[in-house]
KEGUDREN-128067 format. One record per residue: residue in three letters; x, y, z of N, C-alpha, C in turn. Coordinates in steps of 0.02 Angstrom, whole numbers, plus 50000, padded with zeros to 5 digits. Last residue first. Layout:
<sites>
AlaXYZXYZXYZ
...
</sites>
This chain:
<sites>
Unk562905582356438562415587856419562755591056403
Unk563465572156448562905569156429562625574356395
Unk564895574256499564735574856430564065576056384
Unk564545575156654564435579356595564505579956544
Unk564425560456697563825562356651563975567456612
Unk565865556556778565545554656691564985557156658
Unk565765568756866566155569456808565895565856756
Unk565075571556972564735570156922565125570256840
Unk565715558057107565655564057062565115563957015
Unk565555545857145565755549957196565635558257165
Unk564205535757129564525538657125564855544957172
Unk563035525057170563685524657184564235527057150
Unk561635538157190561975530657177562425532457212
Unk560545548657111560675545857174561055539057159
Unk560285559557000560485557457020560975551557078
Unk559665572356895559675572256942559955563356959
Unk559895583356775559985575556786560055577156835
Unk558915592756641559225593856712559475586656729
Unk558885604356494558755597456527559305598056595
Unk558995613256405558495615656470558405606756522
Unk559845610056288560075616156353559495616556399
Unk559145600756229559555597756262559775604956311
Unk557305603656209557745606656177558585605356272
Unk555935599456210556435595056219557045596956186
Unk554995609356192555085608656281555785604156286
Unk554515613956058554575618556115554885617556196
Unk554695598756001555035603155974555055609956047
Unk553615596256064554105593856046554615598356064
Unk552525604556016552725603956077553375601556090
Unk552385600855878552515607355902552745608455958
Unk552235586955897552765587555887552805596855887
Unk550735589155948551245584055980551815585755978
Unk550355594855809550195598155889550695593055958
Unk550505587355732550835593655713550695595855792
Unk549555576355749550285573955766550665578255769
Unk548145584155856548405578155801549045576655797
Unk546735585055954547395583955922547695579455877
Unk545445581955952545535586755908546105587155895
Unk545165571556073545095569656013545325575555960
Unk545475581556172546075576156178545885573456085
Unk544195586356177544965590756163545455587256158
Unk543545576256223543465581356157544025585256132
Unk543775575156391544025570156287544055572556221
Unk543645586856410544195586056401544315579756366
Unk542205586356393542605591356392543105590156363
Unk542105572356476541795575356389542105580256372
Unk542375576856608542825574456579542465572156495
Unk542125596756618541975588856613542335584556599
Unk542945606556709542915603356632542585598156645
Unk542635621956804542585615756811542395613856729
Unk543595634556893543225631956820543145625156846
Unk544345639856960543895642856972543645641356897
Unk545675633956960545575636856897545125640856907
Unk545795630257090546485632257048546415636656993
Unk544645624957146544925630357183545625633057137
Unk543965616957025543815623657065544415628457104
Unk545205607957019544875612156971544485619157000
Unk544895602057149545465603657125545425608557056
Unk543725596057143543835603357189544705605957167
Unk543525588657031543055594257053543445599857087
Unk544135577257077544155579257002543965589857009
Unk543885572457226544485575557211544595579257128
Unk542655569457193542845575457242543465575957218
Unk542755557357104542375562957078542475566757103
Unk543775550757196543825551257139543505557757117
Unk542545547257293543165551657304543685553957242
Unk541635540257230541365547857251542145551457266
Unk542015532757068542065531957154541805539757161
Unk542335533556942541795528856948541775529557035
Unk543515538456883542895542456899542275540556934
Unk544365529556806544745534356886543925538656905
Unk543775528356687543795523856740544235524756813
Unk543835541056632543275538556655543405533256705
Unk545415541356625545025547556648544495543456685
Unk545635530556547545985530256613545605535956640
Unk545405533456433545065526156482545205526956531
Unk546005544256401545365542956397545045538956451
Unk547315538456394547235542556445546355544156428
Unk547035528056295547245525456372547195532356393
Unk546665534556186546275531456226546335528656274
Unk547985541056153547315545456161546675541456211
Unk548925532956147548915536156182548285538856195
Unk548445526756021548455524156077548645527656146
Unk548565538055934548025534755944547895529556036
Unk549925539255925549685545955946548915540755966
Unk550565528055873550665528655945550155536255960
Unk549775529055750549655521955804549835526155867
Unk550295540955703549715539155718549455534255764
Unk552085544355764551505539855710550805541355742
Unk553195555155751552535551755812552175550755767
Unk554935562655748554525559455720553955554055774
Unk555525572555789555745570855733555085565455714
Unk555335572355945555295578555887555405578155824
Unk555765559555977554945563755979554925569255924
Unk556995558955971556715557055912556045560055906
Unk557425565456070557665569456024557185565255954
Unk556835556956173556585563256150556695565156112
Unk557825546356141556955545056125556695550356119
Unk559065550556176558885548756099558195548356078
Unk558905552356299558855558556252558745556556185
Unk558855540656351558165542256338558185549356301
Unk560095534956301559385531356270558825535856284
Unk560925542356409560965543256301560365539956296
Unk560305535456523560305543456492560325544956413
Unk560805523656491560205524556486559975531756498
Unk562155523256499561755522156412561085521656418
Unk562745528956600562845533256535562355530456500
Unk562185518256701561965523856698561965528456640
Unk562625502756683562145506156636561885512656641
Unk563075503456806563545503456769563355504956691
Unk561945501856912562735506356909563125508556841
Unk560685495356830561275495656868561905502256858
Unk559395509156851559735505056816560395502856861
Unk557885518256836558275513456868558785508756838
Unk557295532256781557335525556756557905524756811
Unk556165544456744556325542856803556615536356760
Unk555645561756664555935554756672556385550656716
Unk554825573956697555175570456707555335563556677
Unk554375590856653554265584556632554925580256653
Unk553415605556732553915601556708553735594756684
Unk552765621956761552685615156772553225612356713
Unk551695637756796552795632456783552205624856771
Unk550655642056857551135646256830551665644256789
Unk549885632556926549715637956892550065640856849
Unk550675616456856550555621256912550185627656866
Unk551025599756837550755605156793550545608856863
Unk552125587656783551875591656832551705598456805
Unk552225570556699552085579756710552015580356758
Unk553315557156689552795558656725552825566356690
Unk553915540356608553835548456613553335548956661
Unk555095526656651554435529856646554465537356646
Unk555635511456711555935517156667555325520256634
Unk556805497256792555895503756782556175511156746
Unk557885493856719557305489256778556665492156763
Unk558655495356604558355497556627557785493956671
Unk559195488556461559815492856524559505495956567
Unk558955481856364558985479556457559295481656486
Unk558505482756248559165485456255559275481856332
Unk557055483156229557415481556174558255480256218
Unk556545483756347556235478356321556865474956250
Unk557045495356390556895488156457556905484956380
Unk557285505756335557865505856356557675499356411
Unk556205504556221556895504156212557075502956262
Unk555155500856288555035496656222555885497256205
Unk555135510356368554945506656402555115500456349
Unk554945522656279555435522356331555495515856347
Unk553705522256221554355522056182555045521156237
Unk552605510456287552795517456277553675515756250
Unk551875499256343552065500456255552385504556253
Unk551985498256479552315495056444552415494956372
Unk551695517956533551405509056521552075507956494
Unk552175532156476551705529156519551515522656468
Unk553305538756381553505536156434552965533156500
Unk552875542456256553545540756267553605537556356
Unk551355545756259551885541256211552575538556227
Unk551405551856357550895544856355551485540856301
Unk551685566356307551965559856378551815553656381
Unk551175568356235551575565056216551855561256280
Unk549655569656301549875564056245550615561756229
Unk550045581556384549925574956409549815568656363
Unk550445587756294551025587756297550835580456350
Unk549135592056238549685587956189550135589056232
Unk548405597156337548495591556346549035589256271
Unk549085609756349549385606756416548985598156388
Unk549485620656265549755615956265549555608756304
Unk548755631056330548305628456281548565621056260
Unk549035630656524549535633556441549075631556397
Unk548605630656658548155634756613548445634956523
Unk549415622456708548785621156689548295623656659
Unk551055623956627550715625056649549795625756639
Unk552615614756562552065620256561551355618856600
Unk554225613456608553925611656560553325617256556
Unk555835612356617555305615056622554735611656562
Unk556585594556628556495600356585555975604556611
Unk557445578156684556845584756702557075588756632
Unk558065562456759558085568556677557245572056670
Unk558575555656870558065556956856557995563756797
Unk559045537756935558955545856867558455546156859
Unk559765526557041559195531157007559255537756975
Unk560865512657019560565519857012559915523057006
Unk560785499757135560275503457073560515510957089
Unk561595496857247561365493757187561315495257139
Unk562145511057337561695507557297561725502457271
Unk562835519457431563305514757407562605508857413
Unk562575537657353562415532157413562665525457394
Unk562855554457332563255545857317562905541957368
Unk562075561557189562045559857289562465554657295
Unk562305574657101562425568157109562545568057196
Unk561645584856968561935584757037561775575657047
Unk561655595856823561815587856847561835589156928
Unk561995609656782561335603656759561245599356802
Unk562885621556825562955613556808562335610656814
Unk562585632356802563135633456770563365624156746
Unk560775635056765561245631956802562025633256784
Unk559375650456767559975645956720560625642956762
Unk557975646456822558445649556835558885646956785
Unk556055658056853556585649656800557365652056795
Unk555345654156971555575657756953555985654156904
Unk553555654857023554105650756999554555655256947
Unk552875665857150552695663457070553615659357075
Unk551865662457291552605665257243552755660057195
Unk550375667357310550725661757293551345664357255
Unk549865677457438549965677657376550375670757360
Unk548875676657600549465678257551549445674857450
Unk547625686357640547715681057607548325681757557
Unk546725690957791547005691557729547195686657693
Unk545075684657835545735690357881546155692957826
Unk543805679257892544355682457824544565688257851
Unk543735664857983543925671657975544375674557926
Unk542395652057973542985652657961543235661157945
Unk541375644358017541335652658027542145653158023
Unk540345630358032540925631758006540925640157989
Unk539205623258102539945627658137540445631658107
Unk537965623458011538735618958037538945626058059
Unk536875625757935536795623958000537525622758044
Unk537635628257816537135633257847536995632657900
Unk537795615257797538365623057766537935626757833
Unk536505608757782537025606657814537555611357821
Unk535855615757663535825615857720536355614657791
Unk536805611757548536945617557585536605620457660
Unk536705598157550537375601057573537215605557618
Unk535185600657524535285596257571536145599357591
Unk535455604557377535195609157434535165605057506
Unk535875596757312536345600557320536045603657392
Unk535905578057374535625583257337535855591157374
Unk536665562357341536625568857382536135574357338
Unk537715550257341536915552357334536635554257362
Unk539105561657279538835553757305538035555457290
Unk540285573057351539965568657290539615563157325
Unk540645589457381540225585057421540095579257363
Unk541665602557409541545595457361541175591157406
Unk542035616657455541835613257492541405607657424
Unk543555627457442542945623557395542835616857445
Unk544155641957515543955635957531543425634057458
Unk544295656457514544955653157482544815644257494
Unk543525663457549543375663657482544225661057469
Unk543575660357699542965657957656543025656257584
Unk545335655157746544865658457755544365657557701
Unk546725648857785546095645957801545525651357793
Unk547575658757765547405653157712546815651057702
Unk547985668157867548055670857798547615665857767
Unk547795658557999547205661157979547065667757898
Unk548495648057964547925646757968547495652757956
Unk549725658358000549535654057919548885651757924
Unk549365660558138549355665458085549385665358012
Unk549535646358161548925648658200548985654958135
Unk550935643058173550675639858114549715644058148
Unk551575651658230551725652258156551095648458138
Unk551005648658345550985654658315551025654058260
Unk551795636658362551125635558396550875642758347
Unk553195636858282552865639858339552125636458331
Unk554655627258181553945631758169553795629358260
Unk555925622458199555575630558201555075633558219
Unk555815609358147556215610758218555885619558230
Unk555835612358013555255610358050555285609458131
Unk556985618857965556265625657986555875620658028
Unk557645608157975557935612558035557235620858032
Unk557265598257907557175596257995557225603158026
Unk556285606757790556835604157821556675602657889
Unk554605601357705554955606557756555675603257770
Unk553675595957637553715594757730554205598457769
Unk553725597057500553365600657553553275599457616
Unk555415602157483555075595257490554645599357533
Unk555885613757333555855611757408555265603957430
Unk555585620857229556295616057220556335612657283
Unk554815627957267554425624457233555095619557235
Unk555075641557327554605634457360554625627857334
Unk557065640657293556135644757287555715637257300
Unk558365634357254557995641057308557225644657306
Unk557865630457078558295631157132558225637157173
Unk556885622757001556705626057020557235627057095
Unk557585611956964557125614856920556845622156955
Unk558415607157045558665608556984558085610756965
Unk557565605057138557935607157157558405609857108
Unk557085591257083556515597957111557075603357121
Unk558005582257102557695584557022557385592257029
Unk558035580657230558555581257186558435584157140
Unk556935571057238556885579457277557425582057254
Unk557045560857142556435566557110556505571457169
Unk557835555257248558135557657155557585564457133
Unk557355552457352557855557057350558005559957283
Unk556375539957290556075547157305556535553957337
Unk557665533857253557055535557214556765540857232
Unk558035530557389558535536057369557945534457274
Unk557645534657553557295529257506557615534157441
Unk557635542257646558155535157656557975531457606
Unk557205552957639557875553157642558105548757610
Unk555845547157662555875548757600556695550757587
Unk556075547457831556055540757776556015544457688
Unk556375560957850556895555557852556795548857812
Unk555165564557839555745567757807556165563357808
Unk554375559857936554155557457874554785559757853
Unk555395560758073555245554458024555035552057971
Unk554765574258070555425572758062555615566958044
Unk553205571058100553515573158048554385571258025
Unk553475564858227553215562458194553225565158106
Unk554055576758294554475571458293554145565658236
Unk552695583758286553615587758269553865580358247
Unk551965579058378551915578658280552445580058263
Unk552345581958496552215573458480552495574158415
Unk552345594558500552815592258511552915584658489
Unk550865596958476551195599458447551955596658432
Unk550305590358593550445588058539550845589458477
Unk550815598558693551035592658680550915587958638
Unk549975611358660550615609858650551075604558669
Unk548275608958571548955608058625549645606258616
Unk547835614658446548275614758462548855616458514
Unk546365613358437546735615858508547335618758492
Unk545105616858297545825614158333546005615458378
Unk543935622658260543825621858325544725618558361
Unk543795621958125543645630658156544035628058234
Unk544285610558083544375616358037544275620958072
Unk543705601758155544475601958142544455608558120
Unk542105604958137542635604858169543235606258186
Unk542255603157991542135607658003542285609558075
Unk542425588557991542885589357962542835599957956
Unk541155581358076542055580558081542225586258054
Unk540225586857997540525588058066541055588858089
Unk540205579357882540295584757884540775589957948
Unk540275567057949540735569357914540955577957896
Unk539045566657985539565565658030540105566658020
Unk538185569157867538135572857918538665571157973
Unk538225556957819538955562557772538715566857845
Unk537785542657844538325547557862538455551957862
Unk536945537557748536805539357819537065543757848
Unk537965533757655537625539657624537165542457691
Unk539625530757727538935526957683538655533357680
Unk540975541157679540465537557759539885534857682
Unk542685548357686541975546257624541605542057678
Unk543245566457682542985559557724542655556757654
Unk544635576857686544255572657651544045568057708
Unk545685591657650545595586757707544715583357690
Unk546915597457552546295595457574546215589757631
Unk548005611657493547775606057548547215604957562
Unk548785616257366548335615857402548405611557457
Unk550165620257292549665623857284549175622157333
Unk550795607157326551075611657314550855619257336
Unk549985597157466550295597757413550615607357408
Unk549405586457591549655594357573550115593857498
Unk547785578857652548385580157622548795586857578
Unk547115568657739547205574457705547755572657687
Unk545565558657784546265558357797546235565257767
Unk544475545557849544835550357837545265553957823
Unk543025532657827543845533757804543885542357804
Unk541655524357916541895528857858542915529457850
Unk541085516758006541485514657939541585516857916
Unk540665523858109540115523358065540575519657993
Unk541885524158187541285520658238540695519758162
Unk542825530158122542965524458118542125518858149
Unk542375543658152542355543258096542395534458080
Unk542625545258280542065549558267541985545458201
Unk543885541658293543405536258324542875537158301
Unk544675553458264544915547158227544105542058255
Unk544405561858375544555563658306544215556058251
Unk544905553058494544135556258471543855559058402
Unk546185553458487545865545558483544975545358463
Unk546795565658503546705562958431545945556558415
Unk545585572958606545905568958616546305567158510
Unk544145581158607544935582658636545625579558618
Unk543215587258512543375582058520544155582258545
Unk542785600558557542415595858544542665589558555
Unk544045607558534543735608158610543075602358598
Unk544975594158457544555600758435544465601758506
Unk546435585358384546005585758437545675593958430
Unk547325583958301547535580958372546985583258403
Unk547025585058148546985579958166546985577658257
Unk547735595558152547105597958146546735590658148
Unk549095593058111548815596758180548075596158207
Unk549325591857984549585586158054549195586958104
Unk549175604157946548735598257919548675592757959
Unk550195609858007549635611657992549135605857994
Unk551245602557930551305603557991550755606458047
Unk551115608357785550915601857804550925599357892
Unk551415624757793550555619857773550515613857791
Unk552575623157848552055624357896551215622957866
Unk553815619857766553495614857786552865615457837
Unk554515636757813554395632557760554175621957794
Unk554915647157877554385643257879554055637057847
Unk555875653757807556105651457873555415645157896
Unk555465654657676555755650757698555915646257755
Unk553655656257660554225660457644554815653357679
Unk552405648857566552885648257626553325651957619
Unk551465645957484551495652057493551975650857538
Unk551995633757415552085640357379551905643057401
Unk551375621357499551995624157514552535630857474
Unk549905628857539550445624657526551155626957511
Unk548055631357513548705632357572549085627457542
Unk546475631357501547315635757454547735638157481
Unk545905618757503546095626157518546535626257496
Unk544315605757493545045610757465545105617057480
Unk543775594657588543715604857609544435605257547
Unk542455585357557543205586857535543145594157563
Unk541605569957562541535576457595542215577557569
Unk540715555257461541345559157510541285566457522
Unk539575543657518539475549357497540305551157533
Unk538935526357443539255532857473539345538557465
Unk538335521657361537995522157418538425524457473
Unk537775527257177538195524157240537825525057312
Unk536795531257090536745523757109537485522557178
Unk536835543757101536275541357101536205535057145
Unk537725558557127537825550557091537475544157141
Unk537955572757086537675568757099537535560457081
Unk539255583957178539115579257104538485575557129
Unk539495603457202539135595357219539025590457148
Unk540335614857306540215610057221539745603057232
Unk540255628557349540075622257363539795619757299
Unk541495642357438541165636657370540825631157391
Unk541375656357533541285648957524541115645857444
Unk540835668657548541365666857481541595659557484
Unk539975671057607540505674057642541245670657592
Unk538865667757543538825673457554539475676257595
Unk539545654957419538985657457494539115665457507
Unk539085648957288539355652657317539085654557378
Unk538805631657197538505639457257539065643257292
Unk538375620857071538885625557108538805631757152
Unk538105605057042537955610657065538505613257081
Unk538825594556904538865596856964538235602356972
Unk538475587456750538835586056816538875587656875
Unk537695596156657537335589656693537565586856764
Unk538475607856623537895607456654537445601956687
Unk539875610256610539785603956624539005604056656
Unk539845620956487539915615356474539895608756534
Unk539025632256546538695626356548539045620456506
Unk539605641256658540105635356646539595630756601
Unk539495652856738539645653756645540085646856612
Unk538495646856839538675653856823538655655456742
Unk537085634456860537765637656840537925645356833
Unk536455622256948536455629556920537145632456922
Unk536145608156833536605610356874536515618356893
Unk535455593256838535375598556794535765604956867
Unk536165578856838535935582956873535715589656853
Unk536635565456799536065565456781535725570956842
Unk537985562556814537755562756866537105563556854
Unk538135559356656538735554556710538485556556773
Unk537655557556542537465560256596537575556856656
Unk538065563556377538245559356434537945562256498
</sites>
């Protein structure tokens, strides 16, 4: 397959030798590049390795508060309205974003462009003001993102869930932080995280589209970008705790319950990691999945009712999320332990098959855009300091079989590591604990 038709120079990766270039710079910069021929855009990506796992507490929500920032204006470009115009005047799109483990900040511009993009986004990166009236603006502008995800009791359930899985440590935390650290954070705080994070050999610079590598790196070479390696905190590892109670319950005076049933699960480096993304497929992604076939299609005790993973360096988990009236809460908990407990007992071929090629199909056809391809890339780079093809990783998806599904099984869906998380019109959690 020659999905970029690039002959690549590599270190010790030639399984994806056609797909990317890869360069190291001399101050430990990455620069990945895809090449893709026939589009006529090109996206720019800075991944770093800032988020809300290196945060100690009092600080906590300062990667994304950060990220806010770097948006209000450079000595270049003063103003937000300059930020934002630089990029809107050539039709291009910008934005970022903060997660667990990383934060990137991304453009995509016609292929004329990327030099403006570049700009932009090297800019922001060395040159921020952070005036302190903006500073003050974003505060309040944050405090609103927190509040609306408050007020929306679905996305309260899965911060609920987080919190059982990982109780008092980064990771059980909403990466925006409480009102009361985000009320906290200094002009300082966040200037001395910038500069632990923001530094060379903690940046992957993803360039995709119709580009050539050495053209980037010119561009690298000519740009502004002189980012200072200063130090570099450590990511605090996930700690796995034992509950005395499983369950927690929000009372809001709902309609719809929302549940949300967690387990540790495993991590991006485990050998496990894609049979456990098959079985997930099986039981709980689309309208065929075993979840979806019982507790909506067969039984109707369920509006929306779906699995998700989360996979980290170190931890990672498995959720199930389902909506139900009030009053169907007990029997759609029992329904979905019954579905796990069956996983382990028993996964046909059909459903192992069909799984295999929807997350297949779904790989390649999530691949076909330059931002897509940046985001595949740098996320890989900067986590694993590897890059898989997606051949790679079909190949490995094709080698499993049903003993590898249900080995897993069997390893993650064991009833003492399950968590319920919660949000409705209850006052207690008295009726669930039987559940567990």
């Amino acid at each position: 397959m020659t999905w970029f038709g690039v002959k690549a120079k590599l270190d010790n990766n030639q399984d994806a030798s056609k797909l990317y270039n890869r360069t190291v710079m001399p101050d430990g910069l990455r620069i990945v590049t895809a090449s893709m021929p026939s589009t006529r855009s090109v996206s720019v990506a800075f991944y770093i390795g800032a988020g809300s796992r290196y945060e100690n507490d009092p600080e906590s929500g300062v990667s994304h508060y950060l990220e806010h920032m770097l948006f209000k204006g450079t000595s270049k470009r003063p103003r937000p309205k300059d930020v934002s115009e630089t990029i809107e005047r050539v039709g291009g799109y910008i934005n970022a974003g903060t997660e667990r483990e990383l934060t990137v900040y991304w453009s995509r511009v016609a292929r004329d462009h990327m030099p403006v993009a570049m700009d932009l986004l090297t800019d922001m990166l060395q040159n921020s003001t952070f005036e302190l009236s903006e500073i003050e603006k974003e505060r309040q502008v944050i405090l609103e993102e927190l509040h609306q995800v408050n007020d929306v009791p679905s996305q309260k359930a899965f911060l609920l869930n987080d919190s059982l899985l990982w109780p008092n440590q980064p990771l059980g935390r909403d990466i925006g932080g409480t009102p009361e650290t985000v009320n906290s954070i200094t002009k300082n705080m966040m200037l001395d995280y910038m500069k632990d994070q923001y530094r060379p050999n903690n940046v992957v610079l993803v360039v995709a589209g119709q580009i050539d590598h050495s053209e980037v790196e010119d561009l690298v070479s000519r740009s502004s970008l002189n980012l200072q390696d200063i130090g570099r905190r450590e990511l605090i590892p996930a700690v796995e705790t034992e509950l005395d109670n499983p369950i927690i319950v929000e009372y809001r005076p709902t309609e719809q319950a929302h549940i949300c049933l967690s387990f540790p699960g495993i991590s991006i480096m485990d050998p496990d990691r894609y049979s456990l993304d098959l079985l997930n497929t099986v039981l709980g992604e689309g309208m065929a999945s075993r979840l979806f076939l019982s507790l909506r299609e067969d039984k109707g005790l369920v509006y929306e009712v779906g699995s998700s993973v989360s996979k980290f360096t170190d931890t990672g988990s498995m959720t199930v999320y389902a909506g139900t009236d009030p009053a169907n809460a007990n029997s759609a908990i029992e329904g979905i332990i019954t579905e796990l407990s069956r996983a382990v007992e028993n996964i046909d071929q059909t459903e192992l098959d069909r799984a295999r090629e929807l997350i297949k199909g779904r790989l390649f056809l999530g691949l076909e855009d330059t931002r897509s391809v940046s985001s595949w890339l740098g996320g890989q780079e900067l986590l694993l300091n590897r890059l898989r093809s997606p051949d790679e990783v079909a190949s490995q998806l094709d080698e499993l079989n049903l003993e590898d599904l249900q080995r897993v099984a069997k390893r993650l869906f064991r009833q003492e590591l399950y968590r319920v998380a919660i949000v409705g019109p209850y006052k207690s959690d008295k009726q669930f604990r039987r559940l567990l």
